[in-house]
Structures are given as C-alpha cells and as structure tokens.
C-alpha positions in Angstrom: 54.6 -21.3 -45.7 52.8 -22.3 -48.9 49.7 -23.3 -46.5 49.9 -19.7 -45.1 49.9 -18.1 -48.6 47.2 -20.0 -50.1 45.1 -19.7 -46.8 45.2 -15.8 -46.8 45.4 -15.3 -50.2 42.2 -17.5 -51.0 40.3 -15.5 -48.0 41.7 -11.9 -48.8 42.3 -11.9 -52.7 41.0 -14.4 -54.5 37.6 -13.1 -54.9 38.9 -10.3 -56.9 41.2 -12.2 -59.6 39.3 -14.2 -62.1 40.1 -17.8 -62.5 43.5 -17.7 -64.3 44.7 -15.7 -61.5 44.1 -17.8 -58.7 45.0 -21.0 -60.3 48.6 -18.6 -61.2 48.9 -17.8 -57.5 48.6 -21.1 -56.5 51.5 -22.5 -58.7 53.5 -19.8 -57.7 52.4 -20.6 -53.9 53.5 -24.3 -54.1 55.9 -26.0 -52.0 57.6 -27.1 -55.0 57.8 -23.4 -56.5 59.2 -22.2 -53.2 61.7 -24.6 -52.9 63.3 -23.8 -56.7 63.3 -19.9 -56.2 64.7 -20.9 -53.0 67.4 -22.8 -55.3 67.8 -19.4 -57.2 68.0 -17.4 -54.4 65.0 -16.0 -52.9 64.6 -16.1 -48.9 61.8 -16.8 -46.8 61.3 -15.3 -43.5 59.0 -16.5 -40.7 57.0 -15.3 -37.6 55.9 -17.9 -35.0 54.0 -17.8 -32.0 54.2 -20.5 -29.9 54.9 -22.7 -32.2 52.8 -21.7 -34.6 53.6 -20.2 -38.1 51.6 -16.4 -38.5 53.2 -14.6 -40.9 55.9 -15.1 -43.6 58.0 -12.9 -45.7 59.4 -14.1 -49.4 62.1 -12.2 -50.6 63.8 -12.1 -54.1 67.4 -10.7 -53.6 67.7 -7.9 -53.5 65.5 -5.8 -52.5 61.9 -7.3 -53.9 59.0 -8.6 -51.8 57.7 -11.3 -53.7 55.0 -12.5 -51.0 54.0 -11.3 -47.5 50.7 -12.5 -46.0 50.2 -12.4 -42.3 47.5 -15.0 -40.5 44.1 -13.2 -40.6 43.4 -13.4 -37.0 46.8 -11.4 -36.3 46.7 -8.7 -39.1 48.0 -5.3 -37.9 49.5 -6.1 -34.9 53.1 -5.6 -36.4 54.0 -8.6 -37.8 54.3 -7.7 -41.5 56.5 -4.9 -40.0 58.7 -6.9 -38.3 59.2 -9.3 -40.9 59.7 -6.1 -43.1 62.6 -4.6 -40.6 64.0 -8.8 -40.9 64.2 -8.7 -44.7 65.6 -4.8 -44.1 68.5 -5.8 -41.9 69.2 -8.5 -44.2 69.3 -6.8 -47.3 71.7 -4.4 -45.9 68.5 -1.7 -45.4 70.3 1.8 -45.3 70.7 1.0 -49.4 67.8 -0.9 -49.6 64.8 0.4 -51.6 62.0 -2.7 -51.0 59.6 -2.6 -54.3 56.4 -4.8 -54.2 54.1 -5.7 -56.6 50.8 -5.4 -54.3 47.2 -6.8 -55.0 45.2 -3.7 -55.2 43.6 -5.0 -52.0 46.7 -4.9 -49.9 47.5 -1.2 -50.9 46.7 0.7 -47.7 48.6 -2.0 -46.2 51.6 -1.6 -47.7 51.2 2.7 -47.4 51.2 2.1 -43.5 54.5 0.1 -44.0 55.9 3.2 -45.9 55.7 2.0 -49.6 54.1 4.2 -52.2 52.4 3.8 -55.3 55.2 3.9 -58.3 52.8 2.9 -61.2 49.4 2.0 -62.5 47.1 -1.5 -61.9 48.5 -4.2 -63.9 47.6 -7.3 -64.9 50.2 -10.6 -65.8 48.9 -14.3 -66.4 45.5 -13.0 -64.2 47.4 -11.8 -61.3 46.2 -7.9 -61.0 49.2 -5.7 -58.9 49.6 -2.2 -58.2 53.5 -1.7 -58.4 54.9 -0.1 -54.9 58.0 1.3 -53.4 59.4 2.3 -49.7 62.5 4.5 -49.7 65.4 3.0 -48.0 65.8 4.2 -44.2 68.1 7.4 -45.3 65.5 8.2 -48.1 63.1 8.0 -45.9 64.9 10.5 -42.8 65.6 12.8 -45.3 
C-alpha cells in the first residue's frame, strides 16, 4: 500500500508541492505510519488484479478519505469508485457524508465520484488540499 501511494503520488503530485510537502507525504505514506493509524482505527481497502495490488483506499472512521490513489496505468476504469462504494457499504453509506481533503490535482477526479468543493486551497506542513464533500446516497437522490 505504502509503495502504491508513494508511486502515484511522486508521478501525479509531487511536482506541484515544494519540498516540505513531499518529504510530509512520505512520512505519512510509510509502512510504519499506516500501521499506527491502523492501531487508531483507520482502514485500508485494496483492489487486486491478478494478484497484483492497483488501487487502495485509506479510511479514517468515519466517514474521511485519508488516501486514495489508483495505479496510473488503470486510472478511470472504476476502481477508485469501487473502492469508494467498499468504504460506503462499510461506513454504513445511507448516513455517510465521505469528506476528502484533495490535492488540487485530483479535483476533477473526485467531482466525477460526486464530491464537491466545501472550501478554499489550503496549505498544512507543505501539503496543498482543496477540502471536498459527497452527499451521502439519500442526499444525493434527493
């Protein structure tokens, strides 16, 4: 998982954080990070093919997607959307309202998955994020 992250991340979004951003990505991409938020709670989903692991999902209970990169060659072929309807069912999804805090790369991506914009560009420790929402599935019917 951390080799997945890293790999997109350094292909897709590191050339538009400065320095202390990607080294912060990193450390929060480690196997050693991901296995003490897993201690405290978070989930990680998985999408394999053939054996091989293409896309992953990290979750902070509830509702928050804390990391969700999908292997280049199989972007937008539904994978991040069924990892997405996997966290969903999870979380219960009817009362689930995912938020995301999206590199302002990934936005589009995340607006064909149903989120929206909820706030302006920020910046923490380097890491630049566009804070997003999806309605939960009644929200969203309505």
């Amino acid at each position: 998982m951390s080799f997945l992250a890293r790999e997109v991340f350094d292909k897709f979004v590191a050339l538009h954080y400065q320095t202390e951003g990607v080294a912060e990505f990193h450390r929060y991409a480690s196997v050693e990070a991901f296995s003490q938020r897993h201690e405290s709670g978070h989930i990680t989903l998985v999408a394999e093919h053939s054996g091989e692991l293409v896309g992953m999902l990290h979750l902070r209970k509830p509702c928050h997607v804390s990391m969700l990169f999908v292997q280049s060659s199989r972007q937008r072929g539904g994978i991040g959307r069924g990892l997405l309807a996997a966290a969903g069912a999870l979380a219960g999804e009817a009362d689930c309202e995912f938020t995301v805090s999206s590199s302002p790369n990934a936005v589009s991506a995340y607006e064909r998955l149903g989120f929206r914009i909820t706030g302006l560009e920020q910046c923490v420790h380097g890491i630049r994020f566009v804070p997003m929402q999806r309605l939960s599935h009644n929200d969203r019917n309505a």
